[in-house]
C-alpha positions as CSV (number, residue, x, y, z in Angstrom):
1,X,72.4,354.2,-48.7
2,X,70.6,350.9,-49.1
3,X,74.3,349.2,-49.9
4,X,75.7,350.7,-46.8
5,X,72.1,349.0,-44.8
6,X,72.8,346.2,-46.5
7,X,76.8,345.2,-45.7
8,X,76.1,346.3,-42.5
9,X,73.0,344.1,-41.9
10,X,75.1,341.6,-43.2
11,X,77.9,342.1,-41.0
12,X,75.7,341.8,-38.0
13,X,74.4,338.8,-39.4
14,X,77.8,336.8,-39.9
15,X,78.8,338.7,-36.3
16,X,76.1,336.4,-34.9
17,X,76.3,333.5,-36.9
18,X,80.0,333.8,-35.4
19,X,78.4,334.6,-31.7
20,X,76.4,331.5,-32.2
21,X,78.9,329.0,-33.6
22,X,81.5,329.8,-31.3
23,X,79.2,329.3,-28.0
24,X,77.8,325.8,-29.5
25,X,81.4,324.8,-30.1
26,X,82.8,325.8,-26.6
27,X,79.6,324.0,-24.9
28,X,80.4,320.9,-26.6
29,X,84.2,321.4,-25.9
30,X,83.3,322.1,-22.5
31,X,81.3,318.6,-21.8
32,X,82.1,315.7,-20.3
33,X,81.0,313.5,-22.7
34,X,84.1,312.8,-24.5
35,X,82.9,310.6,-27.3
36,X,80.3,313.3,-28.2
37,X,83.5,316.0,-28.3
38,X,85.1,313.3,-30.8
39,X,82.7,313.4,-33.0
40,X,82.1,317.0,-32.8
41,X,85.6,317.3,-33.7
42,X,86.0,314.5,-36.6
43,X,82.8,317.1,-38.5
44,X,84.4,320.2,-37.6
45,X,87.6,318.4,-39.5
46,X,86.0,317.2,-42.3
47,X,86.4,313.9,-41.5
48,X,83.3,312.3,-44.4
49,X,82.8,308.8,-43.7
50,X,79.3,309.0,-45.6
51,X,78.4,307.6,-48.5
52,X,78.7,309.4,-51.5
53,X,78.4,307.8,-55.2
54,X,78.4,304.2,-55.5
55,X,79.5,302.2,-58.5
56,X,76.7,300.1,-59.8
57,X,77.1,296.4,-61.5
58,X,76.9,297.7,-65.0
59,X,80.0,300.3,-64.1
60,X,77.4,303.5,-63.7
61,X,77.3,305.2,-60.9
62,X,74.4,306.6,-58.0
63,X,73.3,308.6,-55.5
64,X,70.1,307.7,-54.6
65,X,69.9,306.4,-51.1
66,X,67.2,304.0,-52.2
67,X,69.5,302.3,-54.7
68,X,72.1,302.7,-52.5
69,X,70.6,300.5,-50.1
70,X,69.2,298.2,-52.2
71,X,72.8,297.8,-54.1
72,X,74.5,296.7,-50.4
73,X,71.5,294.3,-49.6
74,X,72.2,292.5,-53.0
75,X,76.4,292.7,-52.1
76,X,75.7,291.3,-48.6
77,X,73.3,288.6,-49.3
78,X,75.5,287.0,-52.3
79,X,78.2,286.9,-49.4
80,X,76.1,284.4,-47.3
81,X,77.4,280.7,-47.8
82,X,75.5,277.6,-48.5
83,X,76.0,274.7,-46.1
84,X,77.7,272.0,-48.2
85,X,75.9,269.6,-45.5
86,X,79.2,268.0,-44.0
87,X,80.4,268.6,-40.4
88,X,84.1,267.9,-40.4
89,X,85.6,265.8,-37.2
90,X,86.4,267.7,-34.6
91,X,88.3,267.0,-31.7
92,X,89.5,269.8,-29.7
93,X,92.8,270.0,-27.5
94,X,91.4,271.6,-24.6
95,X,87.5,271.1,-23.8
96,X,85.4,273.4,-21.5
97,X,83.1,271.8,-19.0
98,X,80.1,274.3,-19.3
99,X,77.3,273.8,-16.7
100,X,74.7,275.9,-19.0
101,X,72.1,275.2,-15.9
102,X,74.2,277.7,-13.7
103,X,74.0,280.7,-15.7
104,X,71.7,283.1,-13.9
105,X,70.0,286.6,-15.2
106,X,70.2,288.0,-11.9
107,X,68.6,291.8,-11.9
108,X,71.7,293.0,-10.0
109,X,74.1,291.8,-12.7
110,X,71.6,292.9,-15.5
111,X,71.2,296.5,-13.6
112,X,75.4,296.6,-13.8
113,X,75.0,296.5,-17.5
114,X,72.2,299.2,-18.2
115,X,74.5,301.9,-15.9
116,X,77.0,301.2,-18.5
117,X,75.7,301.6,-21.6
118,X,76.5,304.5,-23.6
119,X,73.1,306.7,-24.4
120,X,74.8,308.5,-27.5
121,X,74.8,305.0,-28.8
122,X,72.2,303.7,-31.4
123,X,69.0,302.2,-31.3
124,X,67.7,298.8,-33.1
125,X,65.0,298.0,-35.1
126,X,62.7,298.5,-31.7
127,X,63.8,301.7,-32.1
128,X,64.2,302.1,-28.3
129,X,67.4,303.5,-27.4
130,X,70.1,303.1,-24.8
131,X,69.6,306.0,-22.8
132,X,66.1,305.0,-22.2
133,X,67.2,301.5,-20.9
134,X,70.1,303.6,-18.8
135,X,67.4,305.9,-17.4
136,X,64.9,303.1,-15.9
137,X,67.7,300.6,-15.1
138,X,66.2,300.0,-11.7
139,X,62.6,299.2,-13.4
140,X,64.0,297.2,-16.0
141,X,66.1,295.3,-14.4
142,X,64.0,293.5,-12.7
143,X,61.7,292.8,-16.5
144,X,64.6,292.2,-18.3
145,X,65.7,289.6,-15.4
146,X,62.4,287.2,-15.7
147,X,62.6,287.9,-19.3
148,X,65.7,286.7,-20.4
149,X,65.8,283.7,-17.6
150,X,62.1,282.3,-19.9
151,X,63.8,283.3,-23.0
152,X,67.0,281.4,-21.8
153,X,65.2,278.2,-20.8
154,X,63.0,278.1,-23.8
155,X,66.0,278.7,-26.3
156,X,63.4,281.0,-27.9
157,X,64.0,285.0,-29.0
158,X,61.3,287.3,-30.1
159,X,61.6,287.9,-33.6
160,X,62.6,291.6,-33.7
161,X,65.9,290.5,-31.5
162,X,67.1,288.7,-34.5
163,X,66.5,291.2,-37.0
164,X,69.4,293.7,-37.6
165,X,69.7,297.0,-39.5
166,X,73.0,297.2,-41.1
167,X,75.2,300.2,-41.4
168,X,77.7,300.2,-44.1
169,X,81.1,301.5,-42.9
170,X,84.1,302.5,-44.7
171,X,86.8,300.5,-44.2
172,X,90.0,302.2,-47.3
173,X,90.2,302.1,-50.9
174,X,87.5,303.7,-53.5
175,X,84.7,304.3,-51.5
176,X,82.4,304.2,-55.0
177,X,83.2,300.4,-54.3
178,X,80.9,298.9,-52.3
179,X,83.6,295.9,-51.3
180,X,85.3,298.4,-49.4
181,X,82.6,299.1,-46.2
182,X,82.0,296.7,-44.0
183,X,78.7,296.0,-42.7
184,X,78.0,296.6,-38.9
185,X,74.6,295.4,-37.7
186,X,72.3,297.5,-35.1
187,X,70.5,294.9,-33.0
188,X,68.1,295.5,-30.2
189,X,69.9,296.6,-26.8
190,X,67.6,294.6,-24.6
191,X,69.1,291.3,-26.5
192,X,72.9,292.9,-26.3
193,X,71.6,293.1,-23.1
194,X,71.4,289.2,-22.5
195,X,74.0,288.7,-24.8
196,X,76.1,290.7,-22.6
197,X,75.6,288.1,-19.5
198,X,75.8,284.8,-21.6
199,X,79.1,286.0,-23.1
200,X,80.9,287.2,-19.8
201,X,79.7,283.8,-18.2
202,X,81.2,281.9,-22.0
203,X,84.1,283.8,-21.6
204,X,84.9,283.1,-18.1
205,X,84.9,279.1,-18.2
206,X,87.0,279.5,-21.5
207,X,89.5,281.0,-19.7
208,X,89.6,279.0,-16.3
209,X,90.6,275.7,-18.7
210,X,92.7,277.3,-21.4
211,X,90.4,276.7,-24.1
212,X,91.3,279.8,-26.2
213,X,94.4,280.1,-28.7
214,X,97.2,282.0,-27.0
215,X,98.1,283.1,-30.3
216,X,94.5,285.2,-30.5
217,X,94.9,289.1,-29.6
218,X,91.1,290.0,-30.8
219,X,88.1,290.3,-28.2
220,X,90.1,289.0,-25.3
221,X,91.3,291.1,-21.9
222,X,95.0,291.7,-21.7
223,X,95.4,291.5,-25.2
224,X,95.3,294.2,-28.3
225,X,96.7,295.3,-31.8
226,X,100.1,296.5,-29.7
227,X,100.4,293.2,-27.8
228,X,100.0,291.1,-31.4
229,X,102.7,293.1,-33.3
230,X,104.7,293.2,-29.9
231,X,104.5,289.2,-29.4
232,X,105.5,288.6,-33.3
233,X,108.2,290.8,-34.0
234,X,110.2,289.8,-30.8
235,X,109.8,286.4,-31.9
236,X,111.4,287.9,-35.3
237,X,114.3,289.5,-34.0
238,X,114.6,286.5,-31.9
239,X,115.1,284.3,-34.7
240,X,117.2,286.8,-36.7
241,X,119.9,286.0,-34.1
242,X,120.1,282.6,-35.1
243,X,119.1,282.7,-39.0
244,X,119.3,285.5,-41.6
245,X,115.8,285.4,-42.9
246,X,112.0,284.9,-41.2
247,X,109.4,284.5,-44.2
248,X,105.8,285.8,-43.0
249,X,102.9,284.7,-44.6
250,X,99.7,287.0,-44.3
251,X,96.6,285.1,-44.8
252,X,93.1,287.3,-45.6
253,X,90.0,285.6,-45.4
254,X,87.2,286.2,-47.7
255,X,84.1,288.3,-45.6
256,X,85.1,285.9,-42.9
257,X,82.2,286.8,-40.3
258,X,80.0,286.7,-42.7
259,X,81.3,283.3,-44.0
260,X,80.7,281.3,-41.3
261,X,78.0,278.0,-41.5
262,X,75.6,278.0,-38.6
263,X,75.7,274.0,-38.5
264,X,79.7,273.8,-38.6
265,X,80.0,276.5,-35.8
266,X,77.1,274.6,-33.7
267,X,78.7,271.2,-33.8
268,X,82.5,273.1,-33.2
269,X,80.9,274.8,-29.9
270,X,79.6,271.5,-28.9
271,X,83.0,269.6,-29.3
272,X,84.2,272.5,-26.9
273,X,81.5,271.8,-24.1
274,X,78.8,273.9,-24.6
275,X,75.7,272.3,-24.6
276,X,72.2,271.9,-23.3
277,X,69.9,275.5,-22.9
278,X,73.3,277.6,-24.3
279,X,73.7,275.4,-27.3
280,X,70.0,275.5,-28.3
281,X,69.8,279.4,-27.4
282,X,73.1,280.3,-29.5
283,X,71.3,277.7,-32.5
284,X,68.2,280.1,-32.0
285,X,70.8,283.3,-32.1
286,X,71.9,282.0,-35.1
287,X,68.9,280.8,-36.7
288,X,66.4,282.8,-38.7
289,X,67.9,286.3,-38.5
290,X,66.9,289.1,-40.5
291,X,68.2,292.2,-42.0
292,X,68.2,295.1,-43.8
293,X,70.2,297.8,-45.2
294,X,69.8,301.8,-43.5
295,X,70.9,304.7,-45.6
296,X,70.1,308.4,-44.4
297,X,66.5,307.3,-43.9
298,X,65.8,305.0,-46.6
299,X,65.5,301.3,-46.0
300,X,65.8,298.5,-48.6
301,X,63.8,295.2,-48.7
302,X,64.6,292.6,-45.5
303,X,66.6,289.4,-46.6
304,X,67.4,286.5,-44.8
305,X,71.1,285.4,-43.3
306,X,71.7,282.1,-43.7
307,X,75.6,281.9,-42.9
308,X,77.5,284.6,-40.1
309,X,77.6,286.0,-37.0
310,X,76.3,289.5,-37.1
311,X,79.0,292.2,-36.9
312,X,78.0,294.7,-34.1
313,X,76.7,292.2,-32.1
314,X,77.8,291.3,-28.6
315,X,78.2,287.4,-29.2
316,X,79.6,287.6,-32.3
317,X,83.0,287.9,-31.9
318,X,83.4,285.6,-29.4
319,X,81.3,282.9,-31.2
320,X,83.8,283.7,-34.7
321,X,87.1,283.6,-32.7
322,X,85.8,280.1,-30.9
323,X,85.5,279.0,-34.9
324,X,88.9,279.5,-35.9
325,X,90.3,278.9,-32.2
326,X,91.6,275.6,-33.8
327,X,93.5,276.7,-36.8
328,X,96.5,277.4,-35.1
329,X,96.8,273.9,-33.7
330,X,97.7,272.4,-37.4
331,X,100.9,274.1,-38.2
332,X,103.9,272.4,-38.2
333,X,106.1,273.0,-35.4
334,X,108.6,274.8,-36.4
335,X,105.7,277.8,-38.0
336,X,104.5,280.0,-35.6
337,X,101.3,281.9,-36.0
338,X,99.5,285.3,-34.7
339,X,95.7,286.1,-35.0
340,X,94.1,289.4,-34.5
341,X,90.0,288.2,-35.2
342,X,90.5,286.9,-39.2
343,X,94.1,288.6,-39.4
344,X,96.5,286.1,-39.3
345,X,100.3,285.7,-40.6
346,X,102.3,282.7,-40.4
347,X,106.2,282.9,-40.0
348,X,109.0,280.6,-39.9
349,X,112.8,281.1,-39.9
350,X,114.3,280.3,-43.3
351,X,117.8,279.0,-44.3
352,X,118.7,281.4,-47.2
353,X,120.8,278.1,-49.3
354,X,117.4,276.2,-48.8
355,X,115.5,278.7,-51.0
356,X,112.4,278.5,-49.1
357,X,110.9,277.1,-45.7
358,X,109.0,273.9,-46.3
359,X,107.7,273.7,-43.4
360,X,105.7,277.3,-44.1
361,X,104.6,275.7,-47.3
362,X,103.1,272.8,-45.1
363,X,101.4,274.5,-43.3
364,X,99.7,276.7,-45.9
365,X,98.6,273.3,-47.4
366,X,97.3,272.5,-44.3
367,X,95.7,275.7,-43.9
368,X,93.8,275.2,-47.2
369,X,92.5,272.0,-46.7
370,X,91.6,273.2,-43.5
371,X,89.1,276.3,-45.0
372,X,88.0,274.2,-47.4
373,X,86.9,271.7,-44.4
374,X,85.4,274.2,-42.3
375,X,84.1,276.7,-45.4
376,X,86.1,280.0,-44.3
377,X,87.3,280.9,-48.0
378,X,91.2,282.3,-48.3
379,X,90.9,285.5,-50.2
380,X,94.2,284.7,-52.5
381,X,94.6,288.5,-54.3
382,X,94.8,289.8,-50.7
383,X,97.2,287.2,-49.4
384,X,101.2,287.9,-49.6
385,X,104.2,287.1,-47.8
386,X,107.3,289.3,-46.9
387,X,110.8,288.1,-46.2
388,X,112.0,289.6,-42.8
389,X,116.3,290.2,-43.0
390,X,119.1,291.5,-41.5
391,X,120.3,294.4,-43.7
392,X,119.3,292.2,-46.9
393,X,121.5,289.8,-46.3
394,X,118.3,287.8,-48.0
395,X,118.2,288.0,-51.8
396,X,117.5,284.9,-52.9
397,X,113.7,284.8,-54.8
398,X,111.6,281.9,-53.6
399,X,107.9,281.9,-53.6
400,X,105.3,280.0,-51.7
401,X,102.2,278.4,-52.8
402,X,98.4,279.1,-51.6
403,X,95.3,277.2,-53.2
404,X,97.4,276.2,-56.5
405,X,98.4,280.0,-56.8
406,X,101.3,281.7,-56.0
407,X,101.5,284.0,-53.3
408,X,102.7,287.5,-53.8
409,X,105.8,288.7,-52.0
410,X,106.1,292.0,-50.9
411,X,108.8,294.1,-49.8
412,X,106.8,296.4,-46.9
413,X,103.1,295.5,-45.2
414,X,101.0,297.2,-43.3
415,X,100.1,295.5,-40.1
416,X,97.4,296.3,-37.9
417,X,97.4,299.8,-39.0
418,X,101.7,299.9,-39.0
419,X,103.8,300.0,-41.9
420,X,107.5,298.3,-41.8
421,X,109.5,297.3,-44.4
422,X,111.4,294.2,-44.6
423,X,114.1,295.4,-42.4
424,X,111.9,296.1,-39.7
425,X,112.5,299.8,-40.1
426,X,109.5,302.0,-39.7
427,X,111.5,305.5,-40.5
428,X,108.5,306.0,-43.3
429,X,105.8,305.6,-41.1
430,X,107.0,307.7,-38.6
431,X,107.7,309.8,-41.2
432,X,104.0,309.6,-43.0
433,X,101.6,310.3,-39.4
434,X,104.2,313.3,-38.9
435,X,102.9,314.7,-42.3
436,X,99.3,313.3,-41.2
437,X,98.9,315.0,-38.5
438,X,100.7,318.1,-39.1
439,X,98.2,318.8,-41.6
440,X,95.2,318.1,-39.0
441,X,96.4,320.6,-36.8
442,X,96.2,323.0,-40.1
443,X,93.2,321.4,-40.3
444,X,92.1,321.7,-36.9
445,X,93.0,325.4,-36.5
446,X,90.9,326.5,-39.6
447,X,88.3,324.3,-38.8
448,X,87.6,326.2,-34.8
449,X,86.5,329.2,-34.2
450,X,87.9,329.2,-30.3
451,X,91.6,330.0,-29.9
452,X,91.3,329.3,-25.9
453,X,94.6,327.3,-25.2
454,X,92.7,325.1,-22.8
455,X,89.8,324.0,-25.7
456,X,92.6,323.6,-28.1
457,X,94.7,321.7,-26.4
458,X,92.0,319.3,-26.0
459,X,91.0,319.4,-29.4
460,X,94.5,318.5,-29.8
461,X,94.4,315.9,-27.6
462,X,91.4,314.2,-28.5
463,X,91.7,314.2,-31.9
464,X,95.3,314.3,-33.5
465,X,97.9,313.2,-30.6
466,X,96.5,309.6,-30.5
467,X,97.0,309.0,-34.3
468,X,100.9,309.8,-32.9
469,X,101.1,307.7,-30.3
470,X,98.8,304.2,-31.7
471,X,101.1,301.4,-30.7
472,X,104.1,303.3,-30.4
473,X,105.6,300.6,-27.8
474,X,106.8,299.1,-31.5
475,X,108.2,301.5,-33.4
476,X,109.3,304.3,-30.6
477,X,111.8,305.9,-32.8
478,X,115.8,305.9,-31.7
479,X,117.4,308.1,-34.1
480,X,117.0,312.4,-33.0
481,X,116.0,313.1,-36.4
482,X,113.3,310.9,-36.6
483,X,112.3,312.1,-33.0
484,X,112.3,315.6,-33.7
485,X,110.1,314.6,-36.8
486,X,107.2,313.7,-34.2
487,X,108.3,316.3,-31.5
488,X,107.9,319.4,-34.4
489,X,103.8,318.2,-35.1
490,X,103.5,319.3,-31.2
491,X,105.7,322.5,-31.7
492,X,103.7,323.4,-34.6
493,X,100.3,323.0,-32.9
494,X,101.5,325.1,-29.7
495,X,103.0,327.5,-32.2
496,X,99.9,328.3,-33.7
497,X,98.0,329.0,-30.9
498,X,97.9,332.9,-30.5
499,X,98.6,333.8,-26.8
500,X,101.7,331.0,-26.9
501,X,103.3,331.7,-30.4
502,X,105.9,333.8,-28.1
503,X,106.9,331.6,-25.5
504,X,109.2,328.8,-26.0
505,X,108.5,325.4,-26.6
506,X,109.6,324.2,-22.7
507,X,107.6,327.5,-22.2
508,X,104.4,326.3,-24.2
509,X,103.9,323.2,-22.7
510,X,104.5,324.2,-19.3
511,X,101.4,326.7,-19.5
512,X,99.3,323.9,-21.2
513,X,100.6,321.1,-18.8
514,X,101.7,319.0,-21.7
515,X,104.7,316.5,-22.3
516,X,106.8,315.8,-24.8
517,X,105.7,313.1,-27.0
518,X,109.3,311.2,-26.4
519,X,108.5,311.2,-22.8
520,X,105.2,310.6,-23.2
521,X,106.3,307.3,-25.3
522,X,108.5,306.5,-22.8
523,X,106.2,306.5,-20.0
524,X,104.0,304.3,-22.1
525,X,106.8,301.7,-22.7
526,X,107.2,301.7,-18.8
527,X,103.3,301.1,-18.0
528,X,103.9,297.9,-20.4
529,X,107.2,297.1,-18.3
530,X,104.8,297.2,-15.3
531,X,101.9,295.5,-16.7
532,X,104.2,292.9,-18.3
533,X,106.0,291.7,-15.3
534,X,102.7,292.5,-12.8
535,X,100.2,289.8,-15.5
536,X,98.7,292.4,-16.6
537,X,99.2,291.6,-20.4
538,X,99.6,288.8,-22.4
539,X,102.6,289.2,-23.1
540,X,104.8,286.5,-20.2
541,X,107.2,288.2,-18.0
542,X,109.9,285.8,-19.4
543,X,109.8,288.1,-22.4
544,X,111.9,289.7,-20.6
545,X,115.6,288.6,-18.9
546,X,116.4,289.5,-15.4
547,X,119.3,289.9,-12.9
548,X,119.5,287.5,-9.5
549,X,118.6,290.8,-7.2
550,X,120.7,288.9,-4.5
551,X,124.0,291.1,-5.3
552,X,122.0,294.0,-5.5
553,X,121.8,296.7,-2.8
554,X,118.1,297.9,-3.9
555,X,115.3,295.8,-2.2
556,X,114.0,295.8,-5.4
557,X,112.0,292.6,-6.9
558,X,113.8,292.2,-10.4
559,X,116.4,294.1,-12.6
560,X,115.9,294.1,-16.3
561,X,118.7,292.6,-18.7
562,X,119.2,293.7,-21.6
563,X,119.2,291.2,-24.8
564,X,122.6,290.4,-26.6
565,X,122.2,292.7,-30.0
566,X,122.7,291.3,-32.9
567,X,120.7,293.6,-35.1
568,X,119.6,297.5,-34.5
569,X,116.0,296.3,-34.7
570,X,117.0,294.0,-31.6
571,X,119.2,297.0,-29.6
572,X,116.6,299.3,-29.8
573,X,113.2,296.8,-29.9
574,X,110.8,297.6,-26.9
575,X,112.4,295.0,-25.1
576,X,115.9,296.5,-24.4
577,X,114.6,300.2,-25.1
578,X,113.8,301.3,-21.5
579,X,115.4,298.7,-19.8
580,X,117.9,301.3,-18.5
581,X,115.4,303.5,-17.5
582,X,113.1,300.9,-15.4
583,X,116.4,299.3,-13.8
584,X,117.1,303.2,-11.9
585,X,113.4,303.9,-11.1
586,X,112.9,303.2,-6.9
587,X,111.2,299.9,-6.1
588,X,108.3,301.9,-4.8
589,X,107.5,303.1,-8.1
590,X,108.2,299.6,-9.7
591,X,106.7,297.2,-7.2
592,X,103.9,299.4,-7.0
593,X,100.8,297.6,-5.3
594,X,98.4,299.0,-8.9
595,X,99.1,300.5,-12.1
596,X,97.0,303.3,-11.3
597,X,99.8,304.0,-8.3
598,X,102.6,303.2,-10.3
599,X,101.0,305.8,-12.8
600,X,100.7,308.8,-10.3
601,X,103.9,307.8,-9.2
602,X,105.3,308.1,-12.5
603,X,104.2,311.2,-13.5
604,X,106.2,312.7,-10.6
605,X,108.8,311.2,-11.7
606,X,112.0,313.1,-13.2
607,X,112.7,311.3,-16.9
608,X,114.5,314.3,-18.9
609,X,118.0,312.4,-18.4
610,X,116.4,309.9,-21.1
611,X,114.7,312.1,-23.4
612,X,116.3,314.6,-25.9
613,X,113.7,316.9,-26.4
614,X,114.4,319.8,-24.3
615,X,117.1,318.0,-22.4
């Protein structure tokens, strides 16, 4: 009698713990807020990015948040550089006239900035948080407006602005290794705040005279991960029409923005133009900052930064690409180069009977003495090179040289998050993400309780189709098996949803008003058509050849041409792959006045005859 209470007091219980759960999980499903939703799903998924044991010095390991933190303030404070007391000679290509007198805290700009802050986002060591600055926007505005305009003419910052918790994140690799998180800083919003003004007005003279690298992709509008790997492998397959080989030479630097010396970057933004009250504020940025290490809610002891811009900061990325803004300009001509913040690989087309491109090998040389100059330290063990061919037409063994010490060559690299081997053939990627994320959707459906089609789907959505679909203007797949590889992730997820599992696939997405993924890649490679030949991207419209329209019987502004193959890579590269399919879309689609229009106008648009899902 008291076992039968029992189960069934149990049963009620779990019954309710069930209740419960699944209400909680369809209100946060059911929000707006779709950062909180990611989140909600990335713990629902398992998804640990905290900190479990770390490996101390003496090969034990921990647990204990205190010696945690106090293990990570040691690691990030022997990463700080001493200034060897030399400023190199520096004169820059391109120089920025910067009238520092006309930058202006005006309370309607500052008020612009508060609406869009996000209030799920941390605090600083003030401990006030976004969402209260959001909230009283109109109030502070005004505060923040005298304040920062006195701070600004006084080059001066209250102390607790230059203090920073830091927040280890994992980055890959053993995470008992304490090498392998990078630190983000939490600084106080009301100095993001100003930071935010001072670097929109930096930012906007930088542009107007040219001053930044063309061949920098991080931190900068019109320009990402997809637009870097775009720009270098068409300038790959380019040269694989004229030579057999392109050697690439992928250069890491050692804890680069932490690496950098205050004095060198100081005189560097000076040769560029900045000066009077925005060179002595950023010195005062710079100088005397603070931090400490947070884990769970123990804090270790405060140390000084003597060398680099903080990570997490709203300054700091512009103020470390302006520091290496110049490295590009000492390659040898031939060499070309690509830079994604401290990511960057040098390539030059090789003659196979030469052995070797010595005009790479210059400019490696040049490249050390040029770290060594401005103290941004090559991390050799992480440098390689890979030898780009044409159906390994390229066998001969040569090797380059970096800092007296050979460079490794590899036969496959992962770049910006892609994997290719030295064919440029990304079949294994493809192939790994497939596995990926068919096993989040496993994942995903053991880890809800809902089986509504409409939360799953976004679920779905939110969570697992992106990790599909991450710069897949470069490696869109051309061959039906490795499409149907992607496509059967989506089957399998619309499978597995009860109320659908009898329907067919056409069927299935039609009541959960999804695409294909091959359609939706196509109709991403056409928003970068548009954006390309509209400058909206970095990437030049003469990227891409067109037709005289003068012949043509369309009123239509250009017609795409396709490149002369001379490798699959080339046939099939982003740059010929939709060509077909852009040349027959209307001129009011293509010469649409926005790409929000030529969005809306695309998604009415019929493209199953070039698709082979479902076609």
């Amino acid at each position: 009698m008291a076992l039968a209470k029992f189960n069934k007091l149990a049963s009620d219980c779990r019954s309710a713990v069930y209740k419960f759960e699944l209400q909680c999980e369809e209100r946060i499903i059911n929000s707006d807020d779709q950062n909180r939703f990611y989140k909600f799903a990335k713990s629902r998924m398992h998804s640990n990015s905290s900190i479990g044991l770390i490996r101390k010095p003496d090969n034990t390991f921990t647990s204990d948040a205190n010696d945690i933190a106090k293990l990570f303030s040691d690691h990030y404070a022997a990463v700080s550089l001493s200034d060897n007391g030399v400023i190199p000679d520096f004169v820059p290509a391109v120089k920025a006239t910067i009238d520092s007198t006309e930058l202006v805290f005006g309370p309607s700009k500052i008020k612009k900035i508060l609406g869009n802050l996000k209030e799920k986002s941390s605090g600083g060591p003030d401990d006030l948080p976004p969402i209260f600055f959001k909230k009283c926007k109109d109030i502070l505005s005004v505060i923040l407006s005298s304040l920062f305009q006195v701070c600004y003419n006084w080059a001066f910052l209250p102390p607790i602005w230059l203090s920073a918790i830091i927040t280890p994140r994992y980055k890959k690799g053993d995470k008992a290794d304490i090498k392998n998180y990078r630190p983000i800083s939490l600084t106080c919003i009301a100095c993001k705040v100003m930071e935010t003004v001072i670097k929109d007005y930096m930012m906007s003279k930088f542009q107007q005279c040219g001053l930044l690298s063309k061949n920098q992709h991080a931190f900068l509008k019109k320009h990402s991960t997809t637009t870097n790997l775009l720009d270098s492998t068409r300038d790959w397959v380019s040269a694989l029409r004229r030579f057999s080989c392109v050697d690439v030479a992928y250069i890491d630097f050692s804890r680069a923005f932490d690496s950098i010396i205050h004095s060198k970057l100081l005189a560097k933004l000076s040769a560029y133009g900045v000066s009077g009250p925005l060179h002595m504020w950023i010195a005062a940025f710079l100088r005397d900052r603070e931090q400490y290490v947070r884990i769970e809610n123990c804090l270790s002891p405060t140390v000084c930064v003597r060398s680099g811009v903080p990570q997490g900061s709203v300054l700091g990325p512009i103020l470390f690409i302006l520091y290496i803004n110049d490295v590009t300009d000492i390659l040898v001509d031939d060499v070309s180069c690509k830079l994604y913040a401290d990511d960057l690989k040098l390539y030059c087309p090789i003659v196979p009977t030469l052995g070797f491109s010595e005009s790479l090998q210059t400019s490696l040389d040049n490249l050390c003495d040029w770290s060594l100059k401005w103290q941004l330290p090559i991390n050799v063990d992480k440098s390689f090179f890979v030898t780009i061919s044409r159906n390994n037409i390229c066998n001969c063994v040569h090797s380059y040289r970096i800092l007296c010490s050979l460079l490794t060559r590899r036969f496959s690299v992962d770049d910006l998050g892609i994997a290719y081997d030295c064919n440029l053939c990304f079949d294994n990627y493809v192939n790994n993400i497939a596995s990926s994320a068919k096993a989040k959707v496993g994942l995903l459906f053991r880890s809800f309780k809902t089986r509504d089609p409409a939360l799953l789907k976004r679920a779905y959505v939110t969570y697992i189709r992106p990790k599909l679909e991450y710069a897949s203007n470069l490696w869109n797949p051309f061959h039906k098996t490795t499409i149907a590889v992607l496509e059967n992730v989506q089957r399998y997820f619309t499978r597995r949803i009860p109320s659908l599992s009898i329907f067919s696939y056409e069927e299935r997405l039609a009541m959960l008003n999804l695409d294909t993924l091959e359609k939706r890649r196509l109709k991403s490679d056409l928003v970068l058509y548009y954006k390309i030949l509209h400058g909206l991207s970095s990437i030049p419209a003469s990227a891409f050849d067109t037709y005289n329209t003068c012949s043509v019987s369309r009123s239509k502004s250009s017609l795409l041409r396709k490149n002369i193959a001379g490798t699959q890579a080339c046939y099939f590269s982003f740059f010929n792959r939709a060509v077909d399919c852009w040349n027959v879309l209307p001129s009011s689609l293509t010469d649409a006045s926005s790409l929000s229009v030529f969005r809306s106008r695309l998604d009415m648009t019929d493209l199953s005859h070039y698709c082979t899902v479902l076609a």
